[in-house]
C-alpha positions in Angstrom: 56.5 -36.9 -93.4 55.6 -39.8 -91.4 55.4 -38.3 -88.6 52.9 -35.7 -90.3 50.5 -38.6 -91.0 50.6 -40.1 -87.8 49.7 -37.4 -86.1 46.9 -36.2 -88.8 45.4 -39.4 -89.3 44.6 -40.0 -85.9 42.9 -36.1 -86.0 41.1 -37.1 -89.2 39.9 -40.1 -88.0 38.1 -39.1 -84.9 36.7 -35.8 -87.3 34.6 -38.2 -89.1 33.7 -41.4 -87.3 30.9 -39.3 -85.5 28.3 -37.4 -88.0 27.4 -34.3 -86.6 23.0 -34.6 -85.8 21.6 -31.7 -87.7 19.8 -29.2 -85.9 16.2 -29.4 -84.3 13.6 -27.3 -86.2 12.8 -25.1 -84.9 8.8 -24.2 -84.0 7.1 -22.0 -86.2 6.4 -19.1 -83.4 2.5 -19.1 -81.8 0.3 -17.8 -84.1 -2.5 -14.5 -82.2 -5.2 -15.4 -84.5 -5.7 -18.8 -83.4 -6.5 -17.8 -80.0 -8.7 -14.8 -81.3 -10.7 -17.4 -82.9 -10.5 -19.6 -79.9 -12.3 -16.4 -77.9 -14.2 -16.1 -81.0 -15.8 -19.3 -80.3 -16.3 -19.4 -76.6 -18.6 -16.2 -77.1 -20.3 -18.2 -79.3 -20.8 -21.5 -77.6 -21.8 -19.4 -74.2 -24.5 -17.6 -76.8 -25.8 -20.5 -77.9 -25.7 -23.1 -74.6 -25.3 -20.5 -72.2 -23.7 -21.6 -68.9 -22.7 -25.1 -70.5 -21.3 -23.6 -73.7 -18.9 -21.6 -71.6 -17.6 -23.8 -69.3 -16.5 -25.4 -72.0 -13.9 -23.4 -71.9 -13.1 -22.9 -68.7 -10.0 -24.6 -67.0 -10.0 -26.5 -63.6 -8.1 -24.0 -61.7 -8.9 -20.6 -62.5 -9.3 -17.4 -61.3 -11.8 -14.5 -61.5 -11.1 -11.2 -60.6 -14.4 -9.4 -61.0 -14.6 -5.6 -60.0 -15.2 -4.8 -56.2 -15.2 -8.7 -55.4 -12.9 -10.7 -53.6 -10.8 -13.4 -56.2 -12.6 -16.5 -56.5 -10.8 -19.9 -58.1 -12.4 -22.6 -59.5 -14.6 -23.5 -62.1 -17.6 -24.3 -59.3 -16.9 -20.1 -58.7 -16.8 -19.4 -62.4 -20.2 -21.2 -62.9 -21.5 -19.4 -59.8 -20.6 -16.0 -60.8 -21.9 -16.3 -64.5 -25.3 -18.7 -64.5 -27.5 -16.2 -63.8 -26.2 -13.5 -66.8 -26.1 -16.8 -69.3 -29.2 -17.8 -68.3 -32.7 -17.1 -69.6 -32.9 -14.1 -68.1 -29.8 -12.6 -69.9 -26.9 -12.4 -72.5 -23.6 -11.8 -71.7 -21.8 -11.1 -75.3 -17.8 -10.1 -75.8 -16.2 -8.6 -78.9 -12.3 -9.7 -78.9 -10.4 -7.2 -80.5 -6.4 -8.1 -79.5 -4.7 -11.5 -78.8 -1.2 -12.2 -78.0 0.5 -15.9 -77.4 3.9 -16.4 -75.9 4.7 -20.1 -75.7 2.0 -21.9 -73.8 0.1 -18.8 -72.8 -1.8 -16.0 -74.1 -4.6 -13.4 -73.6 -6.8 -12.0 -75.0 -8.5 -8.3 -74.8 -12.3 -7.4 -76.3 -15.2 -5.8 -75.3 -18.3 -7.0 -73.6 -21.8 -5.9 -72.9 -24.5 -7.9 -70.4 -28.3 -7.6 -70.7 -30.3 -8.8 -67.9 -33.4 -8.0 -65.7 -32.8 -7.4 -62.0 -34.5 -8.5 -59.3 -37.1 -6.3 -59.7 -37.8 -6.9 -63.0 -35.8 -3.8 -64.4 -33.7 -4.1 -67.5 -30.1 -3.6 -66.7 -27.1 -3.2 -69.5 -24.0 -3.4 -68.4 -20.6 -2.6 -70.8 -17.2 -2.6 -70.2 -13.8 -4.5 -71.3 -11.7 -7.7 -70.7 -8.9 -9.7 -70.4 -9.0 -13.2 -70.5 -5.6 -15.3 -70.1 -5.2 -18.3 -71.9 -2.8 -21.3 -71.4 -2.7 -24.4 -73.9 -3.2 -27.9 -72.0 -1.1 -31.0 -72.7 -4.1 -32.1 -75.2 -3.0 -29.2 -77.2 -6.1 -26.8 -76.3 -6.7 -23.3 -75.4 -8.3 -22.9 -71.6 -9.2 -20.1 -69.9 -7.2 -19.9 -66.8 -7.5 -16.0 -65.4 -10.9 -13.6 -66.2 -11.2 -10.2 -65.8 -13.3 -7.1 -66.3 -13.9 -3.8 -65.9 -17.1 -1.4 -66.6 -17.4 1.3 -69.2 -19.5 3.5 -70.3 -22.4 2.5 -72.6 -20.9 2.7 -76.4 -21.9 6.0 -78.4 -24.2 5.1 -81.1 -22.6 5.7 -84.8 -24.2 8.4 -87.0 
């Protein structure tokens, strides 16, 4: 028998003279609708401040793929390619419909429409569809880091 208890003690003793941490919590999972809002709100601010009100958004390093155009990076591109549409002399509006987040990224998908005059003074509208890729900075805010679009016929009008 006292052989029994030295060799349980021993067992017992190292069992509980370290507590055991309790698990990490664990992250509520990335929530779509924050980012839809977050689109939500850049088509706003570019509606209201134009070229200003979208850079806003805009993160240092991204990347445009417009249609039948070489990539361009960089916000400096980014202003370049949109000034003119946010400008007096246009609108550039977008309707997102879908958003998805995994982790620190996430895109979203919509619908857009531009109305501007060319240089000859004609009206031109322009529709089509996007994605936009999203990542979340350090500071805990949604960027744009990827843009992308491509034409579509003008909507039907409902009866």
């Amino acid at each position: 028998m006292k052989r029994l208890l030295l060799i349980c003690l021993p067992a017992f003793g190292c069992a509980t003279a370290a507590p055991v941490p309790p698990p990490a919590p664990i992250a509520p999972p990335p929530d779509p609708a924050v980012l839809l809002a977050r689109d939500r709100a850049f088509d706003a601010a570019a509606a209201e401040r134009g070229i200003e009100g979208f850079m806003e958004f805009i993160d240092e390093n991204v990347e445009l793929l417009p249609p039948n155009e070489p990539l361009q990076r960089g916000r400096e591109a980014m202003r370049a390619h949109w000034a003119d549409a946010l400008s007096q002399k246009g609108s550039v509006r977008w309707h997102p419909l879908e958003a998805q987040v995994s982790g620190e990224l996430g895109y979203t998908v919509g619908d857009y429409e531009v109305h501007a005059v060319d240089e000859n003074g004609q009206k031109v509208d322009r529709y089509g569809k996007y994605l936009t890729l999203w990542r979340k900075g350090a500071d805990g805010i949604w960027r744009v880091v990827s843009d992308m679009g491509s034409p579509s016929p003008a909507p039907v009008p409902s009866k």
